[in-house]
N, C-alpha and C positions, 0 to 999 in steps of 0.2 A: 848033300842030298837034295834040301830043295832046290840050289840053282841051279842044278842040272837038271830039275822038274821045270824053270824058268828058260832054259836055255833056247830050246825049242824060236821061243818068242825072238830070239834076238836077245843083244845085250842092253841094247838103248831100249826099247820098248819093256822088256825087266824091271829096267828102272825105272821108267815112268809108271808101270802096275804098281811097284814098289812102293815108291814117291807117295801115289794118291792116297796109298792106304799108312803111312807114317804117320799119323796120330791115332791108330789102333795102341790101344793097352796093351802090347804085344809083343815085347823084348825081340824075338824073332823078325820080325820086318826092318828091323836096326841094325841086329848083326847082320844080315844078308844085307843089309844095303854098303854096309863096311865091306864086307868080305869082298864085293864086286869092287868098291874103288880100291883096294886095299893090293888086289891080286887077278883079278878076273875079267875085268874090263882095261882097256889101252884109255891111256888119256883120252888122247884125241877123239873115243869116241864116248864117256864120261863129260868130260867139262862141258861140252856143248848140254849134255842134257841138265845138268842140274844146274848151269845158266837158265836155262829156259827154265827152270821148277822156281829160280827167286823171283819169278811173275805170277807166282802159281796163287790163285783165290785163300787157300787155307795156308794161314800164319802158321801150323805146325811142319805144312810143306816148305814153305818159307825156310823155315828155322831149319831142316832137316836138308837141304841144299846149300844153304850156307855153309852149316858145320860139317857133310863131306865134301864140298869143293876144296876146302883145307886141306883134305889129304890125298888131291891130286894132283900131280905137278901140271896145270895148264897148259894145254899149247901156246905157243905165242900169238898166233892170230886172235885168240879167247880174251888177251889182255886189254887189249882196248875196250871192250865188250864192257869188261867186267869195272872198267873205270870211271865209264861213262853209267852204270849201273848204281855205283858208290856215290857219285856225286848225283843224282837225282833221286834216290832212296832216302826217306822222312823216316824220323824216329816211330811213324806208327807203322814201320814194315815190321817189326818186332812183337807189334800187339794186337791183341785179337779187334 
């Protein structure tokens, strides 16, 4: 029901309203952000964005782009991205 109240927006711009608000106490801005990589979104248009969310200012956006980029299978052009990403990221990406 709600991402079809999201849908409207686009699927990448979803997820970036999504993304911002992921450190709400709010069980529901989780599962909808699962359910989109999970079934609802195409890679190709997913990994681009929650690349761009592991620069994002709030450590729990941070954190909430790492662990659903896991459950999208990347495009290949994404992977260099994401290696050169790995190898310049300090242990205080992780903390507030």
């Amino acid at each position: 029901f709600y991402l079809d109240l999201l849908g409207p927006l686009g699927w990448a711009e979803s997820m970036r309203y999504l993304l911002a608000r992921v450190d709400w106490k709010n069980d529901t801005v989780q599962q909808l952000l699962y359910e989109m990589v999970r079934g609802r979104m195409a890679p190709e248009t997913a990994a681009p964005v929650l690349v761009e969310a592991l620069g994002a200012e709030s450590v729990e956006t941070r954190r909430a782009a790492a662990y659903f980029l896991g459950f999208v299978p990347a495009p290949a052009d994404t992977a260099p991205l994401l290696l050169t990403l790995l190898a310049v990221l300090s242990p205080s990406f992780w903390r507030r």
